[in-house]
DOZA-925498 format. One line per 8 residues: number of its first residue (from 1); for each residue y, x, z of C-alpha. Coordinates in Angstrom, 3 decimals, padded with zeros to 6 digits. Example, Ala and Ser with C-alpha at 12.3 -4.5 7.8 and 13.67 -1.06 7.14 Angstrom:
1) -004.500 012.300 007.800  -001.060 013.670 007.140
REM end
This chain:
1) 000.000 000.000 000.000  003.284 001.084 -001.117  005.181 -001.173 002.077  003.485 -003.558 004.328  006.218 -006.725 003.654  008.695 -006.851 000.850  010.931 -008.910 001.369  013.175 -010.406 -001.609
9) 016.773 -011.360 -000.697  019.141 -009.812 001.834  021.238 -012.735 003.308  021.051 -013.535 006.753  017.199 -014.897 007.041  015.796 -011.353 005.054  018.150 -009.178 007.160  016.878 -010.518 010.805
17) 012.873 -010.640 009.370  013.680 -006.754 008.542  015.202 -005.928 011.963  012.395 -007.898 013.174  009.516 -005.864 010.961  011.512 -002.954 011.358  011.448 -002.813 015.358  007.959 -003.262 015.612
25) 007.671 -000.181 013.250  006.195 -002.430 010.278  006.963 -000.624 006.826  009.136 -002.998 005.399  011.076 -002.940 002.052  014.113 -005.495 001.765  015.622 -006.059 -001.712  018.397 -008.010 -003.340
33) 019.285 -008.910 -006.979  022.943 -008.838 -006.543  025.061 -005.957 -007.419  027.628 -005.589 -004.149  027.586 -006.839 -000.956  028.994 -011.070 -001.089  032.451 -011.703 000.785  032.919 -014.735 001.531
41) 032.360 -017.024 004.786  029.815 -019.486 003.554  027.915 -020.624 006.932  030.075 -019.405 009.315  028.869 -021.620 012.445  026.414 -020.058 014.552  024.144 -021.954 017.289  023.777 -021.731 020.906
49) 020.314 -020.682 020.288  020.908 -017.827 017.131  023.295 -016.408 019.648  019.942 -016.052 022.398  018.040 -014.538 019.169  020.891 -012.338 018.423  020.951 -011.011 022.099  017.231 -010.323 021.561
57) 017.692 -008.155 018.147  020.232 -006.155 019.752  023.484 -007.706 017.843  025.383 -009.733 019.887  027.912 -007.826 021.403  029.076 -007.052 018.240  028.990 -010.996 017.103  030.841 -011.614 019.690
65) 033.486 -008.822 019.433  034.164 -009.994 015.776  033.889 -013.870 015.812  035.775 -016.345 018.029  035.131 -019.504 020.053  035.497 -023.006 018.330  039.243 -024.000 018.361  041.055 -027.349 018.553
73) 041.456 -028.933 015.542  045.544 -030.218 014.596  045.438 -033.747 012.381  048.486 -033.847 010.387  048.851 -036.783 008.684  051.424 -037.317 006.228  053.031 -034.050 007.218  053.462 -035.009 010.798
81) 051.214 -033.882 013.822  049.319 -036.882 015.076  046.623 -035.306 017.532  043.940 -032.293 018.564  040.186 -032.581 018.298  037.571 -030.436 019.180  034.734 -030.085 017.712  032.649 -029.749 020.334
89) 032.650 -030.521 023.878  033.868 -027.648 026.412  030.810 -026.608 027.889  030.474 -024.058 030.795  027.362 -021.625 030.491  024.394 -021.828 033.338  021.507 -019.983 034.523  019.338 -021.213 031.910
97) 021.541 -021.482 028.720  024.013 -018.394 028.890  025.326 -019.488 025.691  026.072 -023.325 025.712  028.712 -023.668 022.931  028.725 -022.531 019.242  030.566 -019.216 017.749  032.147 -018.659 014.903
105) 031.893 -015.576 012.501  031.711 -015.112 008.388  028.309 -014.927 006.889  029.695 -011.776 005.228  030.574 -010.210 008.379  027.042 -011.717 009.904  025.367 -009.769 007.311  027.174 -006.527 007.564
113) 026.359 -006.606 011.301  022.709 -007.342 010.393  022.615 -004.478 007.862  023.941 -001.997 010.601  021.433 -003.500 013.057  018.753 -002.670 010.255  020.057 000.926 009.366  019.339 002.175 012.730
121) 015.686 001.583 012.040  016.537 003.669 008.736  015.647 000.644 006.149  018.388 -000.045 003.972  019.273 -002.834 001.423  018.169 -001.886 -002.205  021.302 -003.769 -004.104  020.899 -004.724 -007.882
129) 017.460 -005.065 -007.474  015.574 -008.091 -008.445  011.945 -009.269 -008.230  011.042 -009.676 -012.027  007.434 -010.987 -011.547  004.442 -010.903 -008.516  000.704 -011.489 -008.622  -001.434 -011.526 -005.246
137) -005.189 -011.205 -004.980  -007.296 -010.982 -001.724  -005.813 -007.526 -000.329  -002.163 -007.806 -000.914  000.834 -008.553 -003.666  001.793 -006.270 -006.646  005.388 -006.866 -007.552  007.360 -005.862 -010.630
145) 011.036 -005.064 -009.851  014.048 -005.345 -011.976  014.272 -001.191 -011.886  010.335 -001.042 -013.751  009.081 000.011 -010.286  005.600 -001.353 -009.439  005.485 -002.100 -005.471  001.972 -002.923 -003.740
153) 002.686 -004.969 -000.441  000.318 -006.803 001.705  002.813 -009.484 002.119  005.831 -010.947 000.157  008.283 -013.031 001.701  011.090 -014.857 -000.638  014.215 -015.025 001.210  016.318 -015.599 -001.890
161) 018.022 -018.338 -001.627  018.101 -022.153 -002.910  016.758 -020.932 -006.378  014.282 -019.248 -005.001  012.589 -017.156 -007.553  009.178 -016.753 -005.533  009.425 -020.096 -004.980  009.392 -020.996 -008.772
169) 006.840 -018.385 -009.512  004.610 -019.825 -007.435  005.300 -023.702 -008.408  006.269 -024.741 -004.699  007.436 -028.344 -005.417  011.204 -028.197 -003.671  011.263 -032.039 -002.263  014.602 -034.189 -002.153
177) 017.782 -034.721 -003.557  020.948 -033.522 -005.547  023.474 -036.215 -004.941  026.166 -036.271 -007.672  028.256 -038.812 -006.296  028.958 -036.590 -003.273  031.161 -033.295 -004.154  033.390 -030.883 -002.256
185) 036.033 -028.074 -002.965  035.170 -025.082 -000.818  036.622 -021.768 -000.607  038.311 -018.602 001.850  042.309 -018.225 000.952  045.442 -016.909 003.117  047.537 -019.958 004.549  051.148 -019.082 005.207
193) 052.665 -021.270 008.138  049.570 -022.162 009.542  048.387 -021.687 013.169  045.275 -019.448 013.877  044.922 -020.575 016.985  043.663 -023.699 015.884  042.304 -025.791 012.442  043.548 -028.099 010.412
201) 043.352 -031.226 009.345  045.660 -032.746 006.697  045.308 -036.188 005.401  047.445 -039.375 004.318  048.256 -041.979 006.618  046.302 -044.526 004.533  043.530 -041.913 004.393  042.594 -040.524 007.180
209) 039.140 -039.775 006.823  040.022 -038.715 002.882  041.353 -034.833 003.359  041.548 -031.413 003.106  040.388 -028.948 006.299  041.253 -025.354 007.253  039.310 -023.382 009.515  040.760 -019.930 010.862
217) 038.273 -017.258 010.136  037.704 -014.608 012.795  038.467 -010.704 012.011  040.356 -012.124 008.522  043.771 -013.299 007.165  041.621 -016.267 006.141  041.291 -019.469 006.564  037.785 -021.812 005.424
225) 038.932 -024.724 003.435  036.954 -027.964 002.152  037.984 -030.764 000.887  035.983 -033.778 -000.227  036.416 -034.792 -004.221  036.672 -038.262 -005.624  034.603 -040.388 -007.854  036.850 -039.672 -010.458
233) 037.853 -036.472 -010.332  035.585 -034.182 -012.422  036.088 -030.675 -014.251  037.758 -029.898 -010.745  039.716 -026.547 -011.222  038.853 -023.910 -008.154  041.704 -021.732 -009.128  044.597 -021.275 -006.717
241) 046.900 -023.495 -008.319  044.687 -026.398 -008.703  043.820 -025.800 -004.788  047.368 -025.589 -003.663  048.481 -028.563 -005.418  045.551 -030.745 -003.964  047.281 -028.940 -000.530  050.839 -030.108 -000.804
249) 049.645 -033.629 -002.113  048.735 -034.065 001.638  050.771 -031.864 003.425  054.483 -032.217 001.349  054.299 -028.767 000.323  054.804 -026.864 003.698  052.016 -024.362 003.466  052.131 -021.936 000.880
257) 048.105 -020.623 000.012  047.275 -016.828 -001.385  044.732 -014.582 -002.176  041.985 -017.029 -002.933  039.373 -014.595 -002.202  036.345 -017.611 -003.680  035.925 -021.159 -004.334  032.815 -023.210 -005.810
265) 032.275 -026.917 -005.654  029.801 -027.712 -003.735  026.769 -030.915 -004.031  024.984 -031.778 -001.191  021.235 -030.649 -002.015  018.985 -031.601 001.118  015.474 -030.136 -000.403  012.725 -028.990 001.762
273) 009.128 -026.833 000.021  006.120 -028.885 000.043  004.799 -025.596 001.546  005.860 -022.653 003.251  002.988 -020.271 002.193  000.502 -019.156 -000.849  -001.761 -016.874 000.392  -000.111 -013.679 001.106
281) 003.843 -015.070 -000.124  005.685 -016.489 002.092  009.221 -018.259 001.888  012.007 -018.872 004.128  015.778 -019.309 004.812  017.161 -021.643 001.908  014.264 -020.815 -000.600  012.238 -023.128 002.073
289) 015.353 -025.742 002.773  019.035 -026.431 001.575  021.098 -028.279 003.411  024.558 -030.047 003.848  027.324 -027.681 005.293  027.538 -029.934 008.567  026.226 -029.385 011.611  026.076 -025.783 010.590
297) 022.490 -026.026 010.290  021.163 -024.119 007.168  022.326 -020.147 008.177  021.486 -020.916 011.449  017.422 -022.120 010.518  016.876 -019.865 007.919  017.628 -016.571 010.810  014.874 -018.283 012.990
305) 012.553 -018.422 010.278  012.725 -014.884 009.958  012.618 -014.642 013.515  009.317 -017.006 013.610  008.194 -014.829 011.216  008.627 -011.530 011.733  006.475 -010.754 014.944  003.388 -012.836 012.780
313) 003.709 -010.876 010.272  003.621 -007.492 012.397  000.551 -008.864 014.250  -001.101 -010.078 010.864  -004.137 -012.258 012.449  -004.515 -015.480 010.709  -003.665 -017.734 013.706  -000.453 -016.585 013.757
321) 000.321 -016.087 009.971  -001.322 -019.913 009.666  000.779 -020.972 012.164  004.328 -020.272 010.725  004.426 -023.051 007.966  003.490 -025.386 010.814  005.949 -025.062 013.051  008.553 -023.546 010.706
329) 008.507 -026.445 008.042  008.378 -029.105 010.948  011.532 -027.950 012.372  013.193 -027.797 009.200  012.472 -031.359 008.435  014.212 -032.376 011.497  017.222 -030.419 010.934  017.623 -031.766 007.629
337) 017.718 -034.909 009.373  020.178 -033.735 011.439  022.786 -032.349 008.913  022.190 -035.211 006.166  023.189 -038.027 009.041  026.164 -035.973 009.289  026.634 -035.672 006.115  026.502 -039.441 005.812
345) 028.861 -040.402 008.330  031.629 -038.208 006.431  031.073 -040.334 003.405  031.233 -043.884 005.341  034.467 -042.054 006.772  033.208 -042.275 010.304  035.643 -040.789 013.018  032.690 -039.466 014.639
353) 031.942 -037.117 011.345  033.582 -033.832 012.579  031.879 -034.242 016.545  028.852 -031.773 017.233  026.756 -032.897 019.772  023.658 -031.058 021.391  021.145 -032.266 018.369  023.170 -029.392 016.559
361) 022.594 -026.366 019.187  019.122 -026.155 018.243  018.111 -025.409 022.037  015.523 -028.517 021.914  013.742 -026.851 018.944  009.952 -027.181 020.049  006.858 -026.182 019.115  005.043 -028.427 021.127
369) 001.982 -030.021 019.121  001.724 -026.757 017.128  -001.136 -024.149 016.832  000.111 -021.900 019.593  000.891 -024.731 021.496  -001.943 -026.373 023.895  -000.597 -029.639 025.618  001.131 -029.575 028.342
377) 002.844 -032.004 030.788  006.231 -031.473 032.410  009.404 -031.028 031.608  008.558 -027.744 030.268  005.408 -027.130 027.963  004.159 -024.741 025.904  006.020 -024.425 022.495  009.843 -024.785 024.144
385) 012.313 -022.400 024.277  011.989 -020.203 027.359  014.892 -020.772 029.777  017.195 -017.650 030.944  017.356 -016.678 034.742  019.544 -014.396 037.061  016.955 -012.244 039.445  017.230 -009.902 041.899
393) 014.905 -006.458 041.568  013.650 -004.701 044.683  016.860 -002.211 045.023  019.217 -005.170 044.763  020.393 -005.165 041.174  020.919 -008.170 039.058  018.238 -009.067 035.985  018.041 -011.614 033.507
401) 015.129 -013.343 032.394  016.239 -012.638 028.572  016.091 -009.214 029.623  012.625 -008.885 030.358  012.307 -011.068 027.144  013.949 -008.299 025.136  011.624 -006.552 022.859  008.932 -007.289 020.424
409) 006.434 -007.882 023.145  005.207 -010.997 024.579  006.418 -011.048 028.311  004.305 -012.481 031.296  005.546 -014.353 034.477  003.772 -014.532 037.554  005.029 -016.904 040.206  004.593 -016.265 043.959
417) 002.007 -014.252 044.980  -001.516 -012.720 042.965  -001.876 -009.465 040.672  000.329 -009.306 037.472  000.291 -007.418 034.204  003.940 -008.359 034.019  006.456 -009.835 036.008  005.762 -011.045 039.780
425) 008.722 -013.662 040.225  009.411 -014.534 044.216  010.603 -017.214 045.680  014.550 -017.404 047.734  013.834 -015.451 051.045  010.821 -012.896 049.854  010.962 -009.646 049.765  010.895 -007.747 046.783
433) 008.146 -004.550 046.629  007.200 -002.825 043.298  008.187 -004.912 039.852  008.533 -007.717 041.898  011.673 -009.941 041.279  013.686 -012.336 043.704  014.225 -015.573 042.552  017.475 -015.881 044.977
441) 019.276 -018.646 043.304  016.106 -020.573 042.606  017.022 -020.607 039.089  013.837 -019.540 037.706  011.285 -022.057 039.632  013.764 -024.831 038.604  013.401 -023.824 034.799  009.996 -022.961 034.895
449) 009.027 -026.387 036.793  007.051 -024.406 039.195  008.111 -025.708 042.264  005.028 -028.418 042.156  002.410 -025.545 040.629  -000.002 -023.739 042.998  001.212 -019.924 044.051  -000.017 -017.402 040.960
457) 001.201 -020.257 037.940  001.574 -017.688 034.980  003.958 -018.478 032.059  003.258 -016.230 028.872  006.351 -016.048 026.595  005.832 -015.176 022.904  007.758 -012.103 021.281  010.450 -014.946 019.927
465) 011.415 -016.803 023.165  008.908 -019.691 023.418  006.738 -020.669 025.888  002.861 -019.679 024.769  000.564 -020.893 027.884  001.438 -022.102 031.003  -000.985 -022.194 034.081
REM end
């Protein structure tokens, strides 16, 4: 074998499966038809729980440094400011969910991060290089690239996007919908006059609902702007002009736009692959699902495919590699859900359309049901996300749960007393000897629901945050 996984596309869901490969010290090749890097902002919302997987792959800080908090939104309507709205409710962080509220960052900027993250493993992106054509047999998957290089993997994974060329090759039927009748103008530009410290909304009186948005993108002069199209309008120009003259039509000309740095209009495509996997070709990110840009959904799903994937992949036993169009694919479907009943209260011009409520963090993602999964009672079963913890270590100093979790290893907890491979957890009042760690706040036994389980109840946690077994 030339590499163990190639992986074909490097946006967002290819860059985190590398970092995830990479870590584990899987060869891994990662490729990309596209010439340069792509600026732009694209999905630019991140989750409360990609933020807990970016902790775990070593990026955050740097997410954080770059992006910004969700901002109060201004309505202007008619030129005059009529109100704020936020987008999502203030929530204040606790013991088990450190980050409670979404973040804000460019996809551009995600992925440079990413690729960083990835270089320190020494695996690069190979730019301008396509996948021309793939065959698999029992052992692995030969691939022909666009530079006449022949590259043997044992695994392929498409990560390349909503035309997904693996996905075509292999005649994965991509289920759902185009919708015609539903277009918007989206683009990054420079907005003189304009407040950063918040977004904007501007509208006409007898329109509210009918508008044009501004978002203030972290780290850049820029600002994120969409604006819904009408039935009649077609051959809609994305130049600057065209999009500063749809501006002052709502505002009365008070903002002067710049440096349109790209615009596209946009269809809402909600499509999800009849399968996830042939054989030893896998697909993920958008080549698996597209969806509507609300709710913030798509970027955020396609990174925890990778994620989902990645430690599978490394272990290679069939349970696991069986089990990632399972649970994978399920989820998807229900965050389609998600985005496309958000998508459809924007069109009946619901006032509710630009709220996100906690069916958009992604923190109730389960894989209960699954493969990995037995059954469980409780408010906490296998196949949930693991819940974060503060601790206290025998010489006093404060741990995290997500901590221990950090790593490409599978982590086990061992509450109250009995012999442990990995972590003994204590209840409020022990004494901490050894590894052992102090449950103090009684944090952990009320996440873990193991106040009402006999002393010794293990929890496993798998490499990507989820509860495995509980006992």
């Amino acid at each position: 074998m030339d590499t163990r996984v190639l992986i074909a596309g490097a946006g967002p869901t290819g860059l985190t499966l590398a970092i995830e490969l990479a870590r584990r010290d899987v060869a891994v090749r990662i490729i990309d038809k596209a010439e340069t890097y792509f600026a732009g902002s694209r999905g630019d919302g991140m989750q409360p729980r990609t933020l807990e997987v970016f902790e775990d792959l070593g990026v955050l800080d740097a997410v954080l440094a770059q992006g910004a908090a969700p901002v109060p939104m201004k309505i202007h309507l008619g030129g005059e400011v009529v109100g704020e709205r936020m987008m999502f409710d203030p929530v204040e962080p606790t013991p088990s969910k450190p980050y409670p509220t979404g973040w804000f960052l460019g996809q551009s900027q995600t992925e440079a991060i990413l690729r960083d993250r990835l270089a320190e493993f020494g695996v690069h992106v190979e730019l301008a290089t396509a996948l021309a054509d793939f065959e698999q047999d029992a052992d692995g998957v030969t691939a022909t690239l666009s530079t006449g290089e022949t590259v043997r993997a044992e695994y392929l994974v498409g990560a390349d996007g909503g035309k997904s060329f693996v996905r075509k090759t292999l005649g994965i039927a991509f289920e759902g919908t185009t919708d015609e009748s539903i277009r918007m103008l989206l683009g990054d530009v420079r907005a003189e006059g304009l407040d950063r410290a918040y977004g904007h909304w501007f509208a006409t009186p007898d329109e509210p609902m009918s508008g044009m948005m501004f978002s203030p993108l972290p780290g850049t002069p820029h600002f994120q702007f969409g604006a819904a199209l009408g039935d009649g309008e077609t051959d809609v120009e994305t130049a600057l002009p065209a999009v500063q003259a749809r501006l002052d039509a709502l505002s009365g000309g008070t903002v002067k736009l710049s440096d349109l740095a790209w615009s596209t209009v946009w269809r809402p495509n909600i499509r999800l692959a009849a399968r996830f996997r042939d054989g030893r070709v896998f697909l993920a990110g958008d080549a698996a699902h597209v969806h509507p840009p609300t709710g913030g959904q798509g970027l955020n799903t396609g990174i925890q495919d990778g994620y989902n994937l990645g430690w599978k992949l490394a272990d290679g036993s069939p349970e696991l590699l069986d089990s990632y169009e399972v649970e994978r694919r399920t989820v998807a479907a229900r965050v389609l859900g998600v985005s496309a009943g958000l998508m459809q209260k924007y069109v009946d011009g619901d006032d509710d359309a630009h709220h996100r409520g906690e069916d958009t963090q992604q923190l109730d993602i389960t894989y209960r049901g699954g493969p990995l999964s037995p059954a469980g009672t409780g408010a906490l079963q296998p196949g949930d996300r693991a819940p974060d913890a503060p601790l206290t270590d025998a010489n006093g100093k404060r741990v995290r749960l997500f901590e221990l979790f950090r790593g490409p290893h599978a982590t086990e907890l061992l509450f109250g007393d009995g012999p442990t491979s990995g972590y003994r957890i204590r209840p409020a009042g022990s004494v901490a000897t050894g590894t052992d760690l102090v449950d103090d706040g009684g944090h952990a036994y009320a996440a873990y629901a193991a106040y009402d389980v006999k002393p010794g109840a293990r929890v496993l946690i798998r490499p990507d945050g989820y509860v495995w077994s509980m006992s």
